[in-house]
N, C-alpha and C positions, 0 to 999 in steps of 0.2 A: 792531404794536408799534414806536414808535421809539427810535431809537437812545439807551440809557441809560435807558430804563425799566425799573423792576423786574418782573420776568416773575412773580414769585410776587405779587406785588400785582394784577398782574392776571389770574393762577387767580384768587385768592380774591374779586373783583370779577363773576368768573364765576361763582365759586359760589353765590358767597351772591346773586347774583342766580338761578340755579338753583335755592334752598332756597325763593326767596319765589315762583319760579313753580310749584313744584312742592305749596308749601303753598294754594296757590291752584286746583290742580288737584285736590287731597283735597279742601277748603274746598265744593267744587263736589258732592263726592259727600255731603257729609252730611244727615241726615234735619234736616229744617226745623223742628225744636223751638225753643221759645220760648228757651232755653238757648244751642241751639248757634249760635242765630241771632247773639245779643249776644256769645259767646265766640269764634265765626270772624270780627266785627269786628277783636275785638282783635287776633287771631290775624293778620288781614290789616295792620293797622297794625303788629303789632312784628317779622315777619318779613320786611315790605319796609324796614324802620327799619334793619335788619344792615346790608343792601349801602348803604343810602342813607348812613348815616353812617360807612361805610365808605371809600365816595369821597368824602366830606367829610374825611376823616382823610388821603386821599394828596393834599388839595390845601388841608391846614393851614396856617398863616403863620405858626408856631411848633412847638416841640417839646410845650410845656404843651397847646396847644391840639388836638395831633396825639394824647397820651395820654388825655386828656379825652372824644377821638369814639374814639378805640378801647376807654373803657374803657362807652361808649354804645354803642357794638356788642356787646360780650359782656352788657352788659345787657340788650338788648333779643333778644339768641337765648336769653339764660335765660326771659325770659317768655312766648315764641313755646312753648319749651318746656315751659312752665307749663300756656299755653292749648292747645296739644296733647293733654297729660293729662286737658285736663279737659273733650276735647267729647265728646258720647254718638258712638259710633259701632256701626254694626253690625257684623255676624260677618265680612262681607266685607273690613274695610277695618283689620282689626288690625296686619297686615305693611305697611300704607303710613302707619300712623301711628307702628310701632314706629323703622322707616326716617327719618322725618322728625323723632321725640325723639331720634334717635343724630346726626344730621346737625346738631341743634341744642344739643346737647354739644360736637359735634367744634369746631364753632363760637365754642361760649366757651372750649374750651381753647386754640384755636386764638389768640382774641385776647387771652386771660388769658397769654398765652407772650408775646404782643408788648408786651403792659403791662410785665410784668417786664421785659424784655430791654430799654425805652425809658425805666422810668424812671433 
């Protein structure tokens, strides 16, 4: 980290790219239903979308445009969220999906607090 970087910018840079490798590691265990086929696309598009427009939001060229990708971050961990809910999983994998809807709350409140706090 260099000097005058916010270190909490870059936890959550860390994490939220942790959330989309980790949803990518369930993604990988699920049974291959016609369903969960098309629902872990999306799953894969909205939980790498957090961190992506995350570092898009610490390297804004305004403050409007800084609230704008943060308020695209807690958007897209709500629907990561959503598609978690709602892929068929088996009996093994209920604590790794319970894990990854609490991670994708923590998420939006996480960036629902920097909305407020910026605008």
């Amino acid at each position: 980290m260099t000097e005058g970087e916010n270190p909490k910018r870059f936890d959550l840079e860390e994490r939220t790219f942790a959330f989309a490798k980790r949803t990518r590691a369930f993604i990988k265990r699920l049974s291959k239903t016609i369903g969960n086929i098309e629902d872990a696309r999306q799953l894969v598009r909205s939980s790498g979308s957090v961190g992506a427009n995350d570092i898009e939001a610490n390297e804004s060229l305004s403050k409007k445009d800084f609230v704008l990708r943060i308020k695209i971050c807690r958007k897209e961990a709500k629907e990561s969220r959503y598609w978690l809910r709602l892929v068929e999983i088996d009996e093994t994998l209920p604590s790794e999906r319970d894990a990854l809807v609490q991670e994708a709350q923590e998420l939006m409140n996480i960036f629902g607090a920097i909305v407020r706090k910026s605008e």
